[in-house]
C-alpha positions in Angstrom: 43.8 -103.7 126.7 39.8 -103.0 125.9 38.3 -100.6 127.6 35.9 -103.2 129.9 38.9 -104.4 130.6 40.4 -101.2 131.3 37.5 -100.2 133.5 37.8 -103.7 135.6 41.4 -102.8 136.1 40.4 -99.1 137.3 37.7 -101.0 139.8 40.2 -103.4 141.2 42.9 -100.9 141.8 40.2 -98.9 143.7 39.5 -101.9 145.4 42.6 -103.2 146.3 43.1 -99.4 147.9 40.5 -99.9 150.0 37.5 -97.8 148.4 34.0 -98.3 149.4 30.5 -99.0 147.6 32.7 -99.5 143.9 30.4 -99.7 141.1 31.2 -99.7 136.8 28.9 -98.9 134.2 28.5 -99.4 130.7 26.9 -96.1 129.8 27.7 -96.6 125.6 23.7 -96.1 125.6 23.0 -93.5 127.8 25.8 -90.8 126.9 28.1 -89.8 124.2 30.8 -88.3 126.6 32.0 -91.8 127.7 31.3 -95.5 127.6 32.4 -96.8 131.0 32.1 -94.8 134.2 33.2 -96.3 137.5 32.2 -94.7 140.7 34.0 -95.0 143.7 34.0 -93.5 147.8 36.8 -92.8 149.5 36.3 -92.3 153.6 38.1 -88.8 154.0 39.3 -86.2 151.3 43.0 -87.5 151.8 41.7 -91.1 150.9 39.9 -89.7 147.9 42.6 -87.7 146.6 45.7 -91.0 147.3 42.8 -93.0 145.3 42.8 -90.8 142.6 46.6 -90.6 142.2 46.8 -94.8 142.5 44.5 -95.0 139.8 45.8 -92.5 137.6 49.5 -94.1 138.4 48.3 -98.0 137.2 46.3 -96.4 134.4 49.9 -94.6 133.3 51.8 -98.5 133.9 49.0 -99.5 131.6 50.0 -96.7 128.8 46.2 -94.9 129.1 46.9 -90.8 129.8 44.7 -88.7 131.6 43.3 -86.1 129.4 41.4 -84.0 131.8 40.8 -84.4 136.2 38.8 -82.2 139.0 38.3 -81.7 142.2 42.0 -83.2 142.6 42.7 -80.1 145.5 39.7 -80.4 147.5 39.7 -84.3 147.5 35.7 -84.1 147.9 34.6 -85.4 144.3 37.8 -86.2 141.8 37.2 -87.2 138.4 39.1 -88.4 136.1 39.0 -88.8 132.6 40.6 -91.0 130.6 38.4 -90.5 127.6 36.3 -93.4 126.7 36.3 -94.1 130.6 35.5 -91.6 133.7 36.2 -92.1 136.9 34.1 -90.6 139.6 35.7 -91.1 143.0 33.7 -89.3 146.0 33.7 -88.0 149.8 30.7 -89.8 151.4 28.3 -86.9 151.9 29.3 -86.2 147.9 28.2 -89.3 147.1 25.1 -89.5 148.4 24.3 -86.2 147.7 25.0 -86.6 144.1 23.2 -89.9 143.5 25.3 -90.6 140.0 24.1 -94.0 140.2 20.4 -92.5 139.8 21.5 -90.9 136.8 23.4 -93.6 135.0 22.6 -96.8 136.4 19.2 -98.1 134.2 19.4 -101.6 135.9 20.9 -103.6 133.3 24.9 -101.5 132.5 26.4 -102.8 135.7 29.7 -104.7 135.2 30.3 -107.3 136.7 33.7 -106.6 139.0 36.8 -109.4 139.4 36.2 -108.8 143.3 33.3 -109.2 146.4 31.7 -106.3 146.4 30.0 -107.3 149.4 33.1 -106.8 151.3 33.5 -102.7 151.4 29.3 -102.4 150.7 
C-alpha cells in the first residue's frame, strides 16, 4: 500500500472510531520529517489513548510498524510515528491550543478523505 493510501486508511480507522475534526496532509513540501500527517481529536484522554491503540493495531494488520509514539500515558496529545506518516491525535483543549493545522496546513495539502467530514465537524 502507498503511503496516501496508507494515510486514508489511518483517517478512516479514526473515523470509523468515532474521532472528531479528522484532517490529512500532504506535508512532502513543508518538512523533511514526514510526508503525510493526519490530525485527529478524541473527546476525553481514554478516547484519545483507545484511538491511538486502534490505529496502531490496523496499521500492524496492514504490515506498517510503529517506530516511535508519545504522550501514549497521559492520553492528552499521542503521536505516532510510522515514519513517512505521523499521526497527531489530541484532547480538545490540546488541540486548539496547539493549532497544528496553522503550522502545516498552506491551503492547498489537504487530502481529500474516503468519508463526510461534515459528520464529526
Amino acid at each position: 500500500m502507498q503511503d496516501i493510501a496508507l494515510t486514508q486508511e489511518i483517517a478512516q480507522t479514526l473515523y470509523k472510531n468515532k474521532a472528531n475534526n479528522i484532517l490529512a496532509l500532504d506535508v512532502r513540501e513543508l518538512t523533511v520529517i514526514c510526508d503525510y500527517m493526519v490530525i485527529a481529536t478524541g473527546r476525553s484522554a481514554n478516547q484519545v489513548k483507545a484511538l491511538a491503540d486502534d490505529v496502531d493495531d490496523r496499521m500492524a494488520e496492514l504490515g506498517l510498524a510503529l517506530r516511535r509514539t508519545e504522550g501514549a500515558h497521559e492520553g492528552r496529545w499521542v503521536i505516532l510515528d510510522y515514519g513517512h506518516i505521523m499521526v497527531h491525535i489530541f484532547h480538545p483543549e490540546e488541540r486548539q491550543f496547539y493549532n497544528m493545522e496553522r503550522l502545516w496546513e498552506d491551503g492547498s495539502n489537504r487530502l481529500v478523505l474516503p468519508f463526510d467530514q461534515t459528520v464529526l465537524d
